[in-house]
C-alpha positions as CSV (number, residue, x, y, z in Angstrom):
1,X,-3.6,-34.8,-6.9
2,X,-2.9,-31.4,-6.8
3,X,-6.0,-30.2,-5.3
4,X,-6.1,-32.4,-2.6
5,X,-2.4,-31.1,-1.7
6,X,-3.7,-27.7,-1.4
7,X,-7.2,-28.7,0.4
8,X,-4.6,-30.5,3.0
9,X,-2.8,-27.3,3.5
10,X,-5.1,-25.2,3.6
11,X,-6.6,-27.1,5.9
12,X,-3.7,-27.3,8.3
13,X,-3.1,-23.2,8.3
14,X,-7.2,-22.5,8.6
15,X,-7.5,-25.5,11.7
16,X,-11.0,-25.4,13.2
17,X,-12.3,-22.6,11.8
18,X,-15.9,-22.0,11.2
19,X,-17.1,-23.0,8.1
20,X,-18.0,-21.5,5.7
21,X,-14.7,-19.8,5.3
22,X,-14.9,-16.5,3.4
23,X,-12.3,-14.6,2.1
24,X,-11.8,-11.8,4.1
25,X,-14.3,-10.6,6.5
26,X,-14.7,-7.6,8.8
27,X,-13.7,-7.8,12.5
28,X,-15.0,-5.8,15.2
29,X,-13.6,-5.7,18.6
30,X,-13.0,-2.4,19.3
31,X,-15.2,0.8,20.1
32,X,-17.5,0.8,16.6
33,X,-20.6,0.0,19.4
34,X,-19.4,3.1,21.5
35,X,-18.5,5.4,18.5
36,X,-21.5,4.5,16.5
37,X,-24.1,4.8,19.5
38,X,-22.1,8.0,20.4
39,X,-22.7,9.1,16.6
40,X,-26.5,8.1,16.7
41,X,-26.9,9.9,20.4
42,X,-25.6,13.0,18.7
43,X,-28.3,13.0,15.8
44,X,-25.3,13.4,13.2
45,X,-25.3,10.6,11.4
46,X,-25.2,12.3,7.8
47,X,-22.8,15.0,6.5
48,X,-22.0,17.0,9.7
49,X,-20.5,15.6,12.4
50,X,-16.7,15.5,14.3
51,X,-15.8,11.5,13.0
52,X,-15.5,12.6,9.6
53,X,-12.7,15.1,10.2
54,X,-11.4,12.7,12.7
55,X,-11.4,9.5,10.7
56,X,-9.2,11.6,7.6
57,X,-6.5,12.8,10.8
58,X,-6.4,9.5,11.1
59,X,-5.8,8.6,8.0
60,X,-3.1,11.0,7.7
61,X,-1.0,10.1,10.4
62,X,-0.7,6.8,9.7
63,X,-0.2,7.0,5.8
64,X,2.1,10.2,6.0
65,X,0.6,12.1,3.8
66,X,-0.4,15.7,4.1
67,X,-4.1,15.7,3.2
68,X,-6.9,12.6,3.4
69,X,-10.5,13.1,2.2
70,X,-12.9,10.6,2.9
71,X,-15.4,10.0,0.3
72,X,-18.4,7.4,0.0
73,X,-16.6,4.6,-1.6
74,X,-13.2,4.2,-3.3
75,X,-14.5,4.2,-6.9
76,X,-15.7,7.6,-6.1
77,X,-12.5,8.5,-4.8
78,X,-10.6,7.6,-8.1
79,X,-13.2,9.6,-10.4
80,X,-12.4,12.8,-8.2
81,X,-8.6,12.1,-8.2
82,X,-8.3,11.5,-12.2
83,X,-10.4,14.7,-12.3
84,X,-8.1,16.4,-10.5
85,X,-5.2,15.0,-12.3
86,X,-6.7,17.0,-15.6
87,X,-8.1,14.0,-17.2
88,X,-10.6,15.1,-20.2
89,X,-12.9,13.5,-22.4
90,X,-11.1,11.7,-25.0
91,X,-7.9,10.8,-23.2
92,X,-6.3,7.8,-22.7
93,X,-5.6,6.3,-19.4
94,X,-3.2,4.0,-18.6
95,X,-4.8,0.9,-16.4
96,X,-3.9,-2.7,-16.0
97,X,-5.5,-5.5,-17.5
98,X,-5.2,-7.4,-14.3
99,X,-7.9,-5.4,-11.5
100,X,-11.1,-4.7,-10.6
101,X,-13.5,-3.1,-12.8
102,X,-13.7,0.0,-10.7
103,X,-10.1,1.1,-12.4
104,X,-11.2,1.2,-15.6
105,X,-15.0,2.4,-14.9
106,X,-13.3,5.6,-13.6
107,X,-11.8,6.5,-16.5
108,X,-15.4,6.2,-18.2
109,X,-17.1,8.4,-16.2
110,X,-14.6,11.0,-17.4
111,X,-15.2,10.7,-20.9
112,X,-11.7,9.0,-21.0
113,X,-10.7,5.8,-22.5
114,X,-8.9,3.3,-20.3
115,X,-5.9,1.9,-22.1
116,X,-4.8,-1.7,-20.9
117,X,-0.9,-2.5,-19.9
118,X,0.0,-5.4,-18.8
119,X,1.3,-6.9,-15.3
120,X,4.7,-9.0,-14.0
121,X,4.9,-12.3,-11.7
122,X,7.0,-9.8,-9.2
123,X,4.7,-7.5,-8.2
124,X,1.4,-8.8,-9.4
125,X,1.1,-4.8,-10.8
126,X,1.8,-2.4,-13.4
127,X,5.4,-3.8,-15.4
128,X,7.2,-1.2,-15.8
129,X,10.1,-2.2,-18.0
130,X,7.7,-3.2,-20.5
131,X,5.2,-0.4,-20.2
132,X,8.4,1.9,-21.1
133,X,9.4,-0.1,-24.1
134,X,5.9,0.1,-25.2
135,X,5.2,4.1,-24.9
136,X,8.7,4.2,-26.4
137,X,7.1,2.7,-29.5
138,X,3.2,4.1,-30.0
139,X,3.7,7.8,-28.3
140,X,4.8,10.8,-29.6
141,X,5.9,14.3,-27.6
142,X,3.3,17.0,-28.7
143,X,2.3,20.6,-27.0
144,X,0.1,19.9,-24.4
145,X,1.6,16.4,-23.3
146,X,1.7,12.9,-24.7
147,X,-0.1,11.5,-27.1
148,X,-0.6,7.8,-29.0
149,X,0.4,8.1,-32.8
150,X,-2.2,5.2,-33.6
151,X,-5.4,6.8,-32.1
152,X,-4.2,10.4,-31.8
153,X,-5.3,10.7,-28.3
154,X,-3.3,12.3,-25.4
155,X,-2.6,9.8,-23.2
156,X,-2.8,11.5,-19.6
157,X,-2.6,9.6,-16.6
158,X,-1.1,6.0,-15.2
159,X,-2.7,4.4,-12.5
160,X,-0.7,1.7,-11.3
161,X,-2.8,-0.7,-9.0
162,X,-1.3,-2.2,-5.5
163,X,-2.6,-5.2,-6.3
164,X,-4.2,-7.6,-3.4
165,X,-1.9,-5.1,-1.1
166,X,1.4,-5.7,-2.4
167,X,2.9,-2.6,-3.8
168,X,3.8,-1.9,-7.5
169,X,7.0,-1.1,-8.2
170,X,6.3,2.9,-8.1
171,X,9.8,4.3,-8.5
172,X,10.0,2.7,-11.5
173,X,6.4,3.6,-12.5
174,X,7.7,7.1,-11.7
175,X,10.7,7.2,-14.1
176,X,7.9,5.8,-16.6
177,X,5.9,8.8,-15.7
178,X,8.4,12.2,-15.8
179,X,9.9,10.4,-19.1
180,X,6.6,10.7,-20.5
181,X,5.1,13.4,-18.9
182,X,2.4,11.3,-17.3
183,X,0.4,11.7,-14.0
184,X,0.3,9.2,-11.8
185,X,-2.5,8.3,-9.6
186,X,-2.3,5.2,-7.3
187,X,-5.2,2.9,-6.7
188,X,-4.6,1.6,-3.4
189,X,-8.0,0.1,-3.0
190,X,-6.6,-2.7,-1.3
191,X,-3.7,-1.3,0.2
192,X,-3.9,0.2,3.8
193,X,-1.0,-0.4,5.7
194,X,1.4,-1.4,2.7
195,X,5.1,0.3,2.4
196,X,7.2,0.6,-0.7
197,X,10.7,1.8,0.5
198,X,9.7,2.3,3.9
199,X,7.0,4.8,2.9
200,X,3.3,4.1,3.0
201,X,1.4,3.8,-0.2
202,X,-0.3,6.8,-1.7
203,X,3.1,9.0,-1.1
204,X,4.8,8.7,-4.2
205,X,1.7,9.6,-7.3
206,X,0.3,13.3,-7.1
207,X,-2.6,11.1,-5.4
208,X,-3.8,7.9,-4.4
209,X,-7.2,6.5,-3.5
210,X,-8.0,3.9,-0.9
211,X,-11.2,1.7,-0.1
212,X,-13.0,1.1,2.8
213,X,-15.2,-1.7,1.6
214,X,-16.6,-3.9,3.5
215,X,-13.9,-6.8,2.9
216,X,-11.1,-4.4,3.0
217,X,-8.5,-4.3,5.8
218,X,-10.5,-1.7,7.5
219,X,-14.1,-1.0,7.2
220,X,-16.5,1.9,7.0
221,X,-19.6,-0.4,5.7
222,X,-18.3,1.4,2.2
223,X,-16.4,4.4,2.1
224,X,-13.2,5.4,0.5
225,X,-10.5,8.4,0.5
226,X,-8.6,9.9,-1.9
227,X,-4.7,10.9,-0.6
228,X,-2.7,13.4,-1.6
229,X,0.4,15.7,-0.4
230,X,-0.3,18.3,-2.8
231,X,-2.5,20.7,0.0
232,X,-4.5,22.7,-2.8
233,X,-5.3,19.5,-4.4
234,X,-6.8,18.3,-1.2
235,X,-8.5,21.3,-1.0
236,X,-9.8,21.1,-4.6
237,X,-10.8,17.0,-3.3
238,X,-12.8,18.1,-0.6
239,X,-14.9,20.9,-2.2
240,X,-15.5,18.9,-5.2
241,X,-16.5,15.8,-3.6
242,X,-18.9,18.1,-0.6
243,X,-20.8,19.5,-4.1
244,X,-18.9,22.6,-4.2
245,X,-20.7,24.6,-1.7
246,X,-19.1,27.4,-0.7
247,X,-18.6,27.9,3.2
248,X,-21.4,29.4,4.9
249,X,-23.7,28.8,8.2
250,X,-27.2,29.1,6.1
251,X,-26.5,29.8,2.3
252,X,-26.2,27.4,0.1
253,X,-23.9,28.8,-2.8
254,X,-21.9,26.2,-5.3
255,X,-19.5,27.9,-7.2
256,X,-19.0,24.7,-10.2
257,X,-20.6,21.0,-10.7
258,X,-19.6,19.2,-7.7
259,X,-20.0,15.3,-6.0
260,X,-22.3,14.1,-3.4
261,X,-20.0,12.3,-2.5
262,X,-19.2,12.8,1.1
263,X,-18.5,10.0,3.4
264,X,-21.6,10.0,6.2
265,X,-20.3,10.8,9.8
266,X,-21.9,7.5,11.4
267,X,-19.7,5.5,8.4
268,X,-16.3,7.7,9.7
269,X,-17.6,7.0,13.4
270,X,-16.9,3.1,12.5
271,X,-14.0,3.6,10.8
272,X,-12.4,5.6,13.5
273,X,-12.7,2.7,16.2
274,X,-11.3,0.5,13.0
275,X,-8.3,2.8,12.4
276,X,-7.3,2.1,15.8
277,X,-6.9,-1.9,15.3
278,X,-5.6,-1.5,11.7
279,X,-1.9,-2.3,13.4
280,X,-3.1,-5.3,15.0
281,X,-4.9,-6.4,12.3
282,X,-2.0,-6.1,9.4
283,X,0.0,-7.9,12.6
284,X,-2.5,-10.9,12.2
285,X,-2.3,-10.9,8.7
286,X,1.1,-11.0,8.8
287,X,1.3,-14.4,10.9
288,X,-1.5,-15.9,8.5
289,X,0.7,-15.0,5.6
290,X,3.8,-16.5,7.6
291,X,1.4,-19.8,8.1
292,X,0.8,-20.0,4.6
293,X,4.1,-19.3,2.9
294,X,5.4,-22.4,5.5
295,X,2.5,-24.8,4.9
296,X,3.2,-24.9,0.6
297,X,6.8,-24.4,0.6
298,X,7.3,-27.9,-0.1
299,X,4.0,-28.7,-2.5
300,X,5.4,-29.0,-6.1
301,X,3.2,-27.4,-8.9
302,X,2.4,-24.4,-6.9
303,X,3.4,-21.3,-4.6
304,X,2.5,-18.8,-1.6
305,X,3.3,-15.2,-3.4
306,X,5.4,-13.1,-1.0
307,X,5.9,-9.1,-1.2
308,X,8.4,-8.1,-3.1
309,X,11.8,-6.8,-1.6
310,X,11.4,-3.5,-1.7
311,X,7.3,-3.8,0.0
312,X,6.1,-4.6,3.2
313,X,2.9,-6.3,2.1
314,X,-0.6,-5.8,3.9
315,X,-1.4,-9.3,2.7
316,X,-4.9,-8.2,2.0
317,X,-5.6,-11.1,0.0
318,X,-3.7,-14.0,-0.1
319,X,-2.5,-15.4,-3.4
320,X,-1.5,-18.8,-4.6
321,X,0.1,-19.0,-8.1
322,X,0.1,-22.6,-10.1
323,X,3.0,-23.2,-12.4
324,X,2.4,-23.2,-16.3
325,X,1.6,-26.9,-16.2
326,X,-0.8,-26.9,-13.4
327,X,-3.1,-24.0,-14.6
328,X,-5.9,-26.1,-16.6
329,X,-6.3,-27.5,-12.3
330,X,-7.5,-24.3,-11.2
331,X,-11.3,-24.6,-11.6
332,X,-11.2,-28.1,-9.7
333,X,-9.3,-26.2,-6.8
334,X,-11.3,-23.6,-6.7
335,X,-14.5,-25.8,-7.0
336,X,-13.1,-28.5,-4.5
337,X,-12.5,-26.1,-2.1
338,X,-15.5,-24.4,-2.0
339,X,-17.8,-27.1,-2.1
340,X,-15.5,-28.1,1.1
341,X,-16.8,-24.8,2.7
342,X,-13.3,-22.7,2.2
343,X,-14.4,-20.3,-0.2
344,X,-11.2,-19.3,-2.6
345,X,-11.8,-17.3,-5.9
346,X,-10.0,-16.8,-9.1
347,X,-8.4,-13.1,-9.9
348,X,-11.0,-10.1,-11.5
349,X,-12.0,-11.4,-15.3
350,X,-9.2,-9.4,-17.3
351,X,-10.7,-6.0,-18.2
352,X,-10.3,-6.5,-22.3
353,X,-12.5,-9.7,-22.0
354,X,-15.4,-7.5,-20.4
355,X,-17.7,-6.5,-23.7
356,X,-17.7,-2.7,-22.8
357,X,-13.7,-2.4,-22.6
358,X,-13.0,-5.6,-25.9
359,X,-12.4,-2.4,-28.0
360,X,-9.9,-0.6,-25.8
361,X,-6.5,0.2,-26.7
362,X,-4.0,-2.3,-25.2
363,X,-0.2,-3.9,-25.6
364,X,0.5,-7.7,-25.2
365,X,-1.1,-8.4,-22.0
366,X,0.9,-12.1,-21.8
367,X,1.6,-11.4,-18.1
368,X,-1.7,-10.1,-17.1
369,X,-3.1,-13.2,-18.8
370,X,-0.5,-15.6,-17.4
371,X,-1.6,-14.4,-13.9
372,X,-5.1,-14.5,-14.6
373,X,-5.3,-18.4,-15.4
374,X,-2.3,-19.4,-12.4
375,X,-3.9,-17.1,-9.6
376,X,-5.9,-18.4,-6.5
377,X,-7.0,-15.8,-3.5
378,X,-7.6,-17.9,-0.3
379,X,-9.1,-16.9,2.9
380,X,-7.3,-14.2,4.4
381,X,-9.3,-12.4,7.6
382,X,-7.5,-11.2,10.6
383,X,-9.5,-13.1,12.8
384,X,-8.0,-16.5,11.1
């Protein structure tokens, strides 16, 4: 009964629209054809070329912060900012339970171990409250930072994750981190054109990361960027990730290990013509959110989530959230409605049921969990 409540309204909001339905899909209706033709005319396509430095201006103007670097994909972009943010073999970082593997993966490449925390219904991120109470109870102050009495590792670095596009509740997550002496890094993969307090995203940790993906608000084909409004860190971001080479016309000279991991000009050249529909895009978004908020107000069993109070939401991904008695009806929905041609898709399996991160330290992840069997994501693309 349930399911065919939702196919009926999800049906209403999406109309005629071509089927198959995907999730969120990229839209071009701008210059990408001029820019990228412009780009291939030039013979820069690769590392050199005038969109690059463009498409981080961009960036920075419309995020407010001081320095973007654009980088070849956003998982990329989180290894170099946790780098930067002194993270070491053997620490601990904290993650959520609830997000894409990527989070956790760039903790790994580190040498660091994530450590799983657990989400709230609010925000769909990070809890705060509880994370507090938690460190209150397994860390300990030591020289050299903060460290977890049970596995004797220091515990570095929080990365609270803007989950779907709605913001986490980062002042909170801030008083969390000076109380603990924690660095705070936001992953903001999916969170382009989202405010917390009136202030873009990726202005309140001592950096945050954003992806380009292709099924991300904007699109470079893949590409990232790590933000920042710590200038020297952005400095230290842009050598690392152009393999340390030091500045010359013909030498090449690398002054420590760096990344490969510039972002190509003809990738920047598409996501400059993008960056300049990102505010019609989130304004689309916006109405398809308003559409679907409307259409299940009234379905018992089952709600539209909405940004919390103090967020203006991208809506990247929409989200439907079953009640405790309706979560066993999930996999019907999600199978009903995509053998109807509207593809819709559970949240990311919880990273502590993935076999390389079972072993990872964690605290009760009841709300991640809770989440993880009520969530739906239904289609969300501008051009709906």
């Amino acid at each position: 009964m349930l399911a065919a409540q939702i196919l009926s309204r999800l049906q209403t909001v999406l109309g005629d629209a071509k089927k198959p339905i995907p999730l969120h899909e990229p839209c071009f209706a701008g210059n990408e054809w001029d820019y990228v033709k412009d780009c291939l005319d030039s013979t820069y396509v690769s590392s050199v070329g005038a969109y690059v430095d463009r498409f981080e201006k961009a960036l920075q103007d419309f995020t407010g912060v001081k320095r973007a670097v654009a980088v070849v994909n956003g998982t990329a972009a989180l290894h170099i900012a946790l780098k930067l943010a002194g993270v070491e073999a053997g620490d601990e970082v904290l993650v959520p339970a609830l997000t894409f593997v990527a989070t956790a993966n760039a903790v790994v490449y580190l040498g660091g171990v994530p450590h799983l925390a657990d989400s709230d219904d609010l925000t769909l991120g990070l809890d705060p409250v509880k994370l507090q109470a938690y460190l209150e109870e397994i860390t300990a102050p030591r020289e050299g930072g903060c460290y977890n009495r049970f596995t004797g590792r220091r515990i570095r670095a929080v990365v609270p994750v803007h989950t779907f596009g709605h913001p986490a509740d980062l002042e909170a997550l801030q008083e969390v981190c000076a109380r603990f002496r924690l660095v705070m890094v936001e992953d903001g993969a999916e969170a382009l054109g989202s405010f917390y307090r009136g202030r873009h995203t990726g202005n309140w940790g001592q950096s945050a990361i954003i992806s380009f993906n292709g099924n991300k608000i904007i699109t470079t084909g893949g590409g990232g960027a790590i933000l920042t409004n710590d200038e020297e860190l952005g400095r230290q971001a842009k050598h690392l990730t152009t393999t340390a080479r030091q500045q010359h016309r013909w030498v090449y000279s690398h002054d420590q290990v760096g990344y490969n991991y510039r972002l190509p000009n003809i990738n920047a050249a598409l996501g400059c013509a993008q960056m300049e529909k990102l505010p019609e895009f989130l304004e689309k978004k916006r109405r398809l959110a308003g559409k679907y908020a409307a259409a299940f107000q009234s379905v018992a069993g089952v709600r539209f989530f909405t940004e919390p109070a103090f967020a203006r939401s991208n809506y990247w991904l929409n989200v439907l959230l079953l009640n405790d008695k309706n979560c066993a009806e999930r996999d019907r929905i999600l199978e009903e409605s995509n053998n109807q041609g509207i593809m819709t898709r559970p949240a990311w399996t919880l990273m502590h049921q993935l076999p390389m991160f079972k072993d990872c330290p964690r605290m009760d992840l009841s709300g991640a969990e809770g989440l993880e069997a009520r969530l739906i994501n239904i289609p969300s693309s501008p051009n709906l």
